[in-house]
C-alpha positions, 0 to 999 in steps of 0.5 A: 831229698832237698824236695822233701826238707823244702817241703817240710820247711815250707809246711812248718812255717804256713802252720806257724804263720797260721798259728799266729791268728785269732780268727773270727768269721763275718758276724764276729767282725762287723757285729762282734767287734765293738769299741764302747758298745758301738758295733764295727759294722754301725761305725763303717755304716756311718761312713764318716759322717760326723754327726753319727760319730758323734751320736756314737761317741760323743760331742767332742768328736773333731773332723779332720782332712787328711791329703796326704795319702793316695786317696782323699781321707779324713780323721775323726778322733777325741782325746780318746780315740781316732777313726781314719777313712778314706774315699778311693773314689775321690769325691768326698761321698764315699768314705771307708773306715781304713783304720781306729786306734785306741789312745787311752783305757777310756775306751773298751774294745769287745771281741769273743767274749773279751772286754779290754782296755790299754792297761788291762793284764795280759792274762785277759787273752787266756786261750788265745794266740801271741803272736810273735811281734807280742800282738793278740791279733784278731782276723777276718778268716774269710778274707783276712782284710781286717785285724784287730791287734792287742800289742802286750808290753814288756809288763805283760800290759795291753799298751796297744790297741789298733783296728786296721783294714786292707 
């Protein structure tokens, strides 16, 4: 009998845990996935490199060194928005996007036919899943290294919005 409501327990909470992600497939992520039109896969192809950044989003984009972590990094951010990479090679020539956040409602982010800004209403995710930490949270099924996640503030508000890779 503990078997069986240990199985059913740990049944429920997989559907559960399951249910909390909006899964998107390979194309969904690399070209779906955009921030001012700019496709996620055109900013991981540019690896970094400041010049294409600024191509993508602008003159005033700054590079940054970031040694602080285990890998050498390096953040290139505006006023409104930050990219992170990392090279876990160490030597400065191979940089992965790590992680993008939003700052401000300047930048829209695209993601299955959504179109969203800091500030924009809750009500945009219509059809969507709320995840329990009040994220619309958007996954890579196949390998669940990346999300893309949308916190909702306590005004029903997109206050939040973060890309991050595993």
């Amino acid at each position: 009998m503990k078997n069986i409501i240990l199985t059913i327990v740990i049944l429920f909470a997989g559907i559960s845990c399951k249910a909390q992600f909006n899964y998107l497939n390979s194309t969904e992520v690399f070209d779906g996935i955009k921030f001012n039109n700019i496709s996620l896969g055109n900013i991981m192809t540019a690896s970094g490199d400041l010049t294409k950044m600024k191509t993508f989003f602008g003159s005033d984009i700054q590079e940054t060194p970031n040694n602080t972590g285990i890998y050498i990094g390096k953040e290139l951010s505006n006023d409104n928005i930050v990219f992170s990479f990392e090279d876990e090679t160490d030597t400065g020539n191979n940089y992965d996007l790590t992680s993008i956040i939003v700052l401000d409602s300047s930048v829209t982010v695209n993601v299955k036919g959504l179109s969203v800004k800091i500030g924009d209403r809750k009500s945009k995710f219509m059809g969507f899943k709320l995840n329990s930490n009040n994220n619309y949270n958007f996954t890579d099924k196949e390998t669940g290294s990346t999300s893309l996640f949308f916190k909702i503030d306590k005004n029903d508000k997109v206050s939040e919005i973060e890309y991050i890779s595993y």
